[in-house]
C-alpha positions in Angstrom: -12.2 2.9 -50.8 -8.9 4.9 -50.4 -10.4 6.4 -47.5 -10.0 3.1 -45.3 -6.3 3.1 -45.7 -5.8 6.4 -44.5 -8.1 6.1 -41.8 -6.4 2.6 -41.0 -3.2 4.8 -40.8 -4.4 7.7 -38.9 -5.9 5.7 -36.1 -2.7 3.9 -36.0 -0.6 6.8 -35.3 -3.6 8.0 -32.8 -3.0 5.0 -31.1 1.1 4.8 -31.0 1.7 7.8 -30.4 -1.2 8.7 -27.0 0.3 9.2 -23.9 0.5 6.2 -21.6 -0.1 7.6 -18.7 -3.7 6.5 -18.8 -2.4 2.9 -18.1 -0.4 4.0 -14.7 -4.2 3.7 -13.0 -5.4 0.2 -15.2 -6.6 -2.3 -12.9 -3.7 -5.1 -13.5 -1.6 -1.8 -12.3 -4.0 -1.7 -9.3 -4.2 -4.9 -8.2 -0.4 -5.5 -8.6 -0.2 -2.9 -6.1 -2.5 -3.7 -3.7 -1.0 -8.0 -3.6 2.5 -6.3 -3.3 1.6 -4.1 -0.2 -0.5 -7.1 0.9 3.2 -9.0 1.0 4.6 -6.1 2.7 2.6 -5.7 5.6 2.5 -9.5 5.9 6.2 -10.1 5.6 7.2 -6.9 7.7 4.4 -6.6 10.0 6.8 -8.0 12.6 9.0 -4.2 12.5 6.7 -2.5 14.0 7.7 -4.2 17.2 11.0 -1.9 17.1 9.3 0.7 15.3 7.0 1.2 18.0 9.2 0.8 21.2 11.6 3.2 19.5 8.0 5.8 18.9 6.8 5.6 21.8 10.7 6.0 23.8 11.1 9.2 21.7 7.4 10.4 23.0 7.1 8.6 26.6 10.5 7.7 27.9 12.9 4.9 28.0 10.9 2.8 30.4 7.8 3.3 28.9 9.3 2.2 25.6 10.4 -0.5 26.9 7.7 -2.2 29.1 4.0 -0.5 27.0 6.1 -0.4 23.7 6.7 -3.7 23.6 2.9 -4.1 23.8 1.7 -1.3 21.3 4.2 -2.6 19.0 2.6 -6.4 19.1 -0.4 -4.7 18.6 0.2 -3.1 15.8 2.3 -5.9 14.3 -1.2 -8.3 14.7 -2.9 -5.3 12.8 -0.7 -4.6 10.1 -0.1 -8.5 9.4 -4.0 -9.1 9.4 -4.2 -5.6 6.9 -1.7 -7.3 4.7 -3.4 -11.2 4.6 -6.8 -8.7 3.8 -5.0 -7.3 0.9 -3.5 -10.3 -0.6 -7.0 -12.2 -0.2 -8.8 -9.8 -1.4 -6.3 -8.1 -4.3 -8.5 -8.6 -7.0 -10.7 -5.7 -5.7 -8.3 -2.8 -6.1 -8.6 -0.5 -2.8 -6.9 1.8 -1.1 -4.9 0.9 1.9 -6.6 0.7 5.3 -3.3 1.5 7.1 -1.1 4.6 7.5 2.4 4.5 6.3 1.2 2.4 3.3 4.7 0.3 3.8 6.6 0.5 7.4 9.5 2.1 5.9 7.9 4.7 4.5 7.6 7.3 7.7 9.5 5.2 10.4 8.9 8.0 12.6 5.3 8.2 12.3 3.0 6.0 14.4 0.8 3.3 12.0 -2.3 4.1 12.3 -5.3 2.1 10.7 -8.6 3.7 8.5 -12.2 1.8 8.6 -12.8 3.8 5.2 -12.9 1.0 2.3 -12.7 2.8 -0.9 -11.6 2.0 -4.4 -8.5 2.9 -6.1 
């Protein structure tokens, strides 16, 4: 009988005193992050208009910025804003982003580019 006390008192402390750091991959922690990118890409999506015409001026030229950068950069506004309304549909299955930077402001400099590999977080 005095044993249940103790034990009471010992897995208490176990359990105050673990590391937490288990949580920082839980699903709610998951899923939170997958709805917020998902609000991201769809509120931001439209930056990659200037994101790309600046990418592509650095690589191609001033005109070609311009005139084909305009295009790329709807493009990949369409794609990143249909990647985010994915996420937030579907943020209840935790998985990893299908686009590259995971948020526009991340690499500016880097060109957004898009994976077909859907895998779990």
């Amino acid at each position: 009988m005095k044993r249940l006390p103790i034990f009471a008192v010992a897995l208490s402390m176990l359990l105050i005193f673990t590391s937490q750091s288990a949580l920082a991959d839980s699903y709610p922690a998951n899923v939170l992050g997958k709805l917020t990118n998902g609000v991201a890409n769809v509120t931001f999506g439209v930056v990659e208009i200037p994101k790309t015409i600046f990418i592509t001026s650095q690589s191609q030229g001033p005109a070609y910025g311009a005139t084909a950068g305009i295009l790329m950069g709807m493009m990949q506004m369409v794609g990143r804003t249909l990647n985010g309304v994915f996420d937030v549909a579907t943020f209840i299955v935790p998985t990893k982003p299908l686009v590259t930077p995971v948020y526009i402001w991340n690499d500016f400099c880097t060109e957004t580019s898009y994976s077909s590999d859907l895998q779990l977080r």
